[in-house]
Backbone as numpy.savetxt, mean C-alpha at the origin, in Angstrom:
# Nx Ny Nz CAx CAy CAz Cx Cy Cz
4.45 55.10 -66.87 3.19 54.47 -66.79 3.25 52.99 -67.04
4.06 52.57 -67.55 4.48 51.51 -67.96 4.47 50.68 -66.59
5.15 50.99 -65.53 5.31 50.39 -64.27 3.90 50.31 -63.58
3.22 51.33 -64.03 2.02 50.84 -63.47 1.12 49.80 -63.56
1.26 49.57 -65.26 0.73 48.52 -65.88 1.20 47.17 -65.64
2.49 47.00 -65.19 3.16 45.95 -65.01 2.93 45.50 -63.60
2.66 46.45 -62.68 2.40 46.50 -61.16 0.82 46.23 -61.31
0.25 46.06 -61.67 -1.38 45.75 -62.25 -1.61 44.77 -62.29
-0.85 44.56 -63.47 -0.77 42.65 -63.88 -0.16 42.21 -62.95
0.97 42.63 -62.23 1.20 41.17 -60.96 0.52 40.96 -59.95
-0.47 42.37 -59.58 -1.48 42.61 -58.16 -2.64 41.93 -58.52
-2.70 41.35 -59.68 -4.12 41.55 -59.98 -4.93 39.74 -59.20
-5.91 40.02 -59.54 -7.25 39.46 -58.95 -6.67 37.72 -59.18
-6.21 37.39 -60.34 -5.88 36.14 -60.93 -4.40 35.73 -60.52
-4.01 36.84 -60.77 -2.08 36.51 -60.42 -2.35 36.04 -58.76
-3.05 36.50 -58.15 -2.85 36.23 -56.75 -3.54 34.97 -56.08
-4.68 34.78 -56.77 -5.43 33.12 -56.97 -4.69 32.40 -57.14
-3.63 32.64 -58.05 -2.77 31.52 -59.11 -1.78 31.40 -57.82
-1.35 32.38 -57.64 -0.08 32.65 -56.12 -0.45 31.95 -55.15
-1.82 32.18 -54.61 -2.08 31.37 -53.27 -2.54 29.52 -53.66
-2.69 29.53 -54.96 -3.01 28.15 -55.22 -2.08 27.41 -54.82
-0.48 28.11 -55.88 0.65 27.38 -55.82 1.56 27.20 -54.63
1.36 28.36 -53.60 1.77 28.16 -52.97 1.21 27.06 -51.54
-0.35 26.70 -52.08 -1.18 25.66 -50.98 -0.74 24.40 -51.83
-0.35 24.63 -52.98 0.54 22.93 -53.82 1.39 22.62 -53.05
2.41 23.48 -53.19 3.59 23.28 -53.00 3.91 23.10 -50.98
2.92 23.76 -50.55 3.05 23.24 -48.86 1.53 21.90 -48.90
1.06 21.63 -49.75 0.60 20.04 -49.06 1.64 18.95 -49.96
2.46 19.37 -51.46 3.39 18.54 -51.98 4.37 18.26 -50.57
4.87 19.13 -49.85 5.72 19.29 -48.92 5.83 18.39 -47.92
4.29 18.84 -47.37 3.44 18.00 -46.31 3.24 16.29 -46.71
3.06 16.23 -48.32 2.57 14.94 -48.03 3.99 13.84 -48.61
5.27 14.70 -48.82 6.41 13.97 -48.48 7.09 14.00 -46.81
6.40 15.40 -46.36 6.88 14.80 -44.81 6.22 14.31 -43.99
4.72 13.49 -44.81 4.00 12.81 -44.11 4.56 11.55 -43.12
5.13 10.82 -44.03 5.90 9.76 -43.66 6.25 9.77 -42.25
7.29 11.01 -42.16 8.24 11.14 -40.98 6.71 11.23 -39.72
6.02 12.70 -39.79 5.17 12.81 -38.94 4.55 11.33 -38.64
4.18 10.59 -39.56 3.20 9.33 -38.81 4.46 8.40 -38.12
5.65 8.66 -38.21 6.57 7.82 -37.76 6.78 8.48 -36.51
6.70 9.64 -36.42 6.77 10.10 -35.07 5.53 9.90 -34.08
4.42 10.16 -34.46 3.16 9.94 -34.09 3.13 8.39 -33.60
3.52 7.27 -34.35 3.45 5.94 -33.86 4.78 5.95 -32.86
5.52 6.72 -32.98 6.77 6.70 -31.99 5.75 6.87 -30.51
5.86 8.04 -30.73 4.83 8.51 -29.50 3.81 7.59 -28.98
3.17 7.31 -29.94 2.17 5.48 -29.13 2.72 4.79 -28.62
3.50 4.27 -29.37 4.52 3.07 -28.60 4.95 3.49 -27.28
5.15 4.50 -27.06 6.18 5.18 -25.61 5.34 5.21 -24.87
4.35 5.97 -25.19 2.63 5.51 -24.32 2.43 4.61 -23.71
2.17 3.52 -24.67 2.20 2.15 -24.43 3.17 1.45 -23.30
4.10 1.24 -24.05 5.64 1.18 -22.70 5.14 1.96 -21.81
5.04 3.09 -21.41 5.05 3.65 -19.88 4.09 3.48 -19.18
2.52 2.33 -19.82 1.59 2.06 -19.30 1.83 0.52 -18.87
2.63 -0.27 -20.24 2.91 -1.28 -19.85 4.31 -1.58 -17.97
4.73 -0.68 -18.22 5.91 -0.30 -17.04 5.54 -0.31 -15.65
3.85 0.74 -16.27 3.27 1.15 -14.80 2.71 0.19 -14.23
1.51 -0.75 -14.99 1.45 -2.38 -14.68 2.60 -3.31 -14.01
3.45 -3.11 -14.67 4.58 -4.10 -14.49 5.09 -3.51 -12.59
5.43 -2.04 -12.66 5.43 -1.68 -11.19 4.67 -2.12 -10.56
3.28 -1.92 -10.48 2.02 -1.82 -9.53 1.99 -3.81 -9.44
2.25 -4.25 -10.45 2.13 -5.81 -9.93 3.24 -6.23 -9.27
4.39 -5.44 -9.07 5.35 -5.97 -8.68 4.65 -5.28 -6.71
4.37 -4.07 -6.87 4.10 -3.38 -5.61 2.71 -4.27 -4.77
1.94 -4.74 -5.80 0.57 -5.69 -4.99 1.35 -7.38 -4.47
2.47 -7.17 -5.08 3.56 -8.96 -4.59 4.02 -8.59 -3.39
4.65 -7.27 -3.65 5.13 -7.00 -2.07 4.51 -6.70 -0.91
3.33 -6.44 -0.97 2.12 -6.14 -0.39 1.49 -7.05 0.09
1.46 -8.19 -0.71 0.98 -9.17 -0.41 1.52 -10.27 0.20
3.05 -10.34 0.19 4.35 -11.14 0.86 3.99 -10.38 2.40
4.20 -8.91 1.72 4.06 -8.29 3.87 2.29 -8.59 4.48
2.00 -8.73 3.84 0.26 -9.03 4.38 0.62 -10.52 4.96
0.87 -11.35 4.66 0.88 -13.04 4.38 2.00 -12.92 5.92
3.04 -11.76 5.91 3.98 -12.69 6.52 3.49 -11.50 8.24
2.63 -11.13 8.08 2.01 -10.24 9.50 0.61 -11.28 9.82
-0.09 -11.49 8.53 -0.60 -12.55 9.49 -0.30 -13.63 9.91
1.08 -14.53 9.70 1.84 -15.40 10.52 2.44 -14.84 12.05
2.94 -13.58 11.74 2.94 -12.99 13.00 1.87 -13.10 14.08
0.84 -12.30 13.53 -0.37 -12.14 14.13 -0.69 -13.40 14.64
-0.80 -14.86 13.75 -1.42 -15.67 14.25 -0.63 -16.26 15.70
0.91 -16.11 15.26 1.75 -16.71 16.30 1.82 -15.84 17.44
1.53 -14.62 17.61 1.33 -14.02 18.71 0.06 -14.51 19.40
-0.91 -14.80 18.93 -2.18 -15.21 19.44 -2.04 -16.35 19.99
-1.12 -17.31 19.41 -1.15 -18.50 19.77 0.10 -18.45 20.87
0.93 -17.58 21.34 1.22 -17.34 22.20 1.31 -16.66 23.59
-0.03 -15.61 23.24 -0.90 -14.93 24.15 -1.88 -16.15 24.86
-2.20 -17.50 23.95 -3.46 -18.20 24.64 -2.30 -19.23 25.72
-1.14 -19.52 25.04 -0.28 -20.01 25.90 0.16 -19.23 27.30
-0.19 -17.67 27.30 0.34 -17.54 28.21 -1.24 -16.92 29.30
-2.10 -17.14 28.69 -2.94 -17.18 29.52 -3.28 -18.78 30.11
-2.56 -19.50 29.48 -3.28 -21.09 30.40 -2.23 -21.24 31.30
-1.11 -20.78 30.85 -0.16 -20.71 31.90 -0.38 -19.78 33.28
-1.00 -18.75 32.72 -1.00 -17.41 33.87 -2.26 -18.07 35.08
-3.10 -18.66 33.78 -4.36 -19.24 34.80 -4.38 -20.74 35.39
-3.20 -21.69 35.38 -2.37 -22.30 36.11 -1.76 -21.90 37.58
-0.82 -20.89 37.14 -0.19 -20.58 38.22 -1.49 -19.80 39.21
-2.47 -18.98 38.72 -3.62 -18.48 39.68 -4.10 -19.65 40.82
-4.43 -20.61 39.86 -5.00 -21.69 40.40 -3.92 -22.22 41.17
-2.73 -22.15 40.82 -1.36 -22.84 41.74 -1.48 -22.00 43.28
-1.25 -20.58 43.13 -1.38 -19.72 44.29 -2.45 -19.40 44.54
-3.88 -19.96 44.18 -5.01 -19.90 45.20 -5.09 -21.09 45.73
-4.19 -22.38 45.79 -4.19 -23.65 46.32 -3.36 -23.50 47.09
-2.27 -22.59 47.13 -1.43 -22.37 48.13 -1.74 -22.01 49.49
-2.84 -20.38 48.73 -3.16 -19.16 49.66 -4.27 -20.48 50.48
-4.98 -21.10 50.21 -6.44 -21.74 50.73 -5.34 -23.15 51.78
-4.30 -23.65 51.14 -3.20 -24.31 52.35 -2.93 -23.48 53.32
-2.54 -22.86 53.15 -2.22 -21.30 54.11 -3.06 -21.19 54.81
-4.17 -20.85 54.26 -5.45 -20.86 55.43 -5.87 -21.66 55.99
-5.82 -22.92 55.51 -5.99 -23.92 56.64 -5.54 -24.48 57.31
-3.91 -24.21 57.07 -2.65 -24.30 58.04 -3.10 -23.36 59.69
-3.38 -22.45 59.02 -3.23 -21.32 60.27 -4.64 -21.54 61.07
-5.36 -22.15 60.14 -6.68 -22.26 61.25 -6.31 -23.20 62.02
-5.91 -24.15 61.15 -5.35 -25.50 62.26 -4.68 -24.96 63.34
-3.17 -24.24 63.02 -2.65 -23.75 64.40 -3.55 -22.62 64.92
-4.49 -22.24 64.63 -5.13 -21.20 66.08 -5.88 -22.23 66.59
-6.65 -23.28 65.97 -7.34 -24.24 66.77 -6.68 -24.72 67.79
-5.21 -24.85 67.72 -4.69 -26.05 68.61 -3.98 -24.68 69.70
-4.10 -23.60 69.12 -3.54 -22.12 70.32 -4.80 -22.45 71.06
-5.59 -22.57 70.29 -7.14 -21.81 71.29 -6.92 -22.86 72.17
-7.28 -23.94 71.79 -7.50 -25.16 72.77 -6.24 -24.95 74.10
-5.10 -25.03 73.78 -3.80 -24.85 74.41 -3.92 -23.78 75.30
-4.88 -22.44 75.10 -5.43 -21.52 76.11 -6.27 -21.59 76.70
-7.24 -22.53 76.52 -8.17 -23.03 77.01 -7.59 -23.76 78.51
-6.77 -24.68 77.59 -6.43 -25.00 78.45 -5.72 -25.07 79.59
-4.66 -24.00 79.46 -4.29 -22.98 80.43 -4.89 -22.06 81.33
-6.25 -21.80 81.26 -6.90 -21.40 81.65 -7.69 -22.26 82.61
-7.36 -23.27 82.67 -8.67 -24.34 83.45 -7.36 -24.98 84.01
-6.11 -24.82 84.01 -4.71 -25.40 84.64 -4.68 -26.78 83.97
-4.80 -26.81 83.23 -4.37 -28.49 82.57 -3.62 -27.99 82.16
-2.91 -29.02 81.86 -1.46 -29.10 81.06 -1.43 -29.83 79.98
């Protein structure tokens, strides 16, 4: 019976208050020496945050430079194509004007010689010579 009594007193209502007290001491004593480390890890972790936001900036401004070098150097393209499209329309509309001065010689070449056929049949026709 003896064991019972002894198994009593350690189950009992107080022994186990006292148990769960010491043992919530002894894990925040625990806790608040491995506080340290945790907030050192925790600010670790910010910092890395930080860096991989600062990084992503640092990319994306490097990616809006290059973006902006190829923007800058298409509209030099662009412009110099334009300015070589208007060149080749004053040229194209030159030479139009060149070969409709030709075609309109042409035509009045040939009217001239049917004038001087016609007449020349004419006049063959009436026996002059």
């Amino acid at each position: 019976m003896a064991d019972l009594s002894v198994l009593s007193d350690i189950l009992s209502a107080r022994n186990t208050l006292v148990a769960i007290f010491g043992l919530a001491a002894v894990a925040l004593w625990r806790a608040w020496t491995g506080l340290p480390a945790v907030m050192a890890q925790w600010n670790e972790r910010l910092r890395d945050k930080v860096a991989e936001r600062a990084t992503d900036w640092t990319r994306l401004r490097d990616e809006i430079g290059r973006l902006d070098a190829r923007c800058k150097s298409l509209e030099e393209a662009e412009q110099r194509c334009r300015s070589e499209l208007a060149d080749a329309v004053r040229r194209l509309s030159t030479l139009e004007g060149y070969e409709m001065g030709r075609g309109k010689a042409a035509q009045d070449a040939q009217a001239i010689v049917s004038t001087e056929r016609m007449e020349q049949q004419i006049k063959k026709e009436r026996g002059e010579r």
